[in-house]
C-alpha positions in Angstrom: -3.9 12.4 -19.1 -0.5 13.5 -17.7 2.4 12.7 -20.2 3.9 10.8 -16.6 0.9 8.5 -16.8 1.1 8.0 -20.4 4.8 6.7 -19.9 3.6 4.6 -16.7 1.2 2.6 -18.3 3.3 1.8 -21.5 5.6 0.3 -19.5 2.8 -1.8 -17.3 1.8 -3.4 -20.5 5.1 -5.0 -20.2 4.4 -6.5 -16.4 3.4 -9.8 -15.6 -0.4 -10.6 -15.4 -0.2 -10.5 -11.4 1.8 -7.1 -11.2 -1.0 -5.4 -13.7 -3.5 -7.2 -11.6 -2.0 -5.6 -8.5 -2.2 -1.4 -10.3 -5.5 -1.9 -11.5 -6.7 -3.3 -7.9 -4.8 0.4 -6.6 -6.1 2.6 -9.3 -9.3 1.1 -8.3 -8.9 1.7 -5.2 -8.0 5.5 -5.4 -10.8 5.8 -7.8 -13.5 4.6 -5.4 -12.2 6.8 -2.7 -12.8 10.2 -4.8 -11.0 13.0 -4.9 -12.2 14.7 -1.0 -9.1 14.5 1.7 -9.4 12.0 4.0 -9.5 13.3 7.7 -8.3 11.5 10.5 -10.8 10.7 13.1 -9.5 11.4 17.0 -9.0 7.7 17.5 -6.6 7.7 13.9 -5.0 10.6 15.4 -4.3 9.3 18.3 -2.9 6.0 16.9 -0.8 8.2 14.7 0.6 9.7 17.7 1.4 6.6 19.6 3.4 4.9 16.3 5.4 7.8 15.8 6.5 8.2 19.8 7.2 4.2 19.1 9.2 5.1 16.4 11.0 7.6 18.3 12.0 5.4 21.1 12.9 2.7 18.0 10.4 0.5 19.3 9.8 -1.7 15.8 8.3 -4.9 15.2 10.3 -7.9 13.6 10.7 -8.5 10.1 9.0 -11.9 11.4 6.0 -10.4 12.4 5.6 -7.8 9.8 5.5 -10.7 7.3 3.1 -12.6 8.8 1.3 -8.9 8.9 1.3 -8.9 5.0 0.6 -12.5 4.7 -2.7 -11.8 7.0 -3.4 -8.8 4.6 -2.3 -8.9 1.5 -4.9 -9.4 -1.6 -5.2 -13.3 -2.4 -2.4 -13.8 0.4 -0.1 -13.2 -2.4 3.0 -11.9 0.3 5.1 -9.0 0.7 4.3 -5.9 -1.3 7.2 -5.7 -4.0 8.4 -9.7 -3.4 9.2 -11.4 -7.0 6.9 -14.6 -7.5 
């Protein structure tokens, strides 16, 4: 174990229940997915492509929207990535 990792989780310990519950669900998550790189099919690619020439214009979405996003998809509907409880 990386001396990084080793400082990491010492200081998870000290997170509330729901944060720890939240990087074990992600270092599950990276676990299950192995250790291969993941390549992009030609539809990923091409959805890639299409958000980036958005981004270009600086066609976004609304903070509005991109919260209901997260609401849709977040673990237990819990809201925004990062939002205090």
């Amino acid at each position: 174990m990386t001396q990084q990792l080793k400082e990491m989780i010492e200081r998870v310990k000290h997170w509330p229940a729901w944060r720890q519950a939240d990087a074990a669900y992600l270092l599950q998550m990276m676990e299950e997915s192995g250790t291969t790189v993941y390549r992009l099919s030609d539809e990923e690619r091409d959805a890639v492509r299409e958000g980036l020439q958005e981004a270009d214009r600086g066609e976004f979405v609304s903070d509005e929207e991109m919260e209901k996003f997260w609401k849709r998809h977040t673990e237990f509907g819990r809201g925004l990535p990062g939002q205090q409880r």
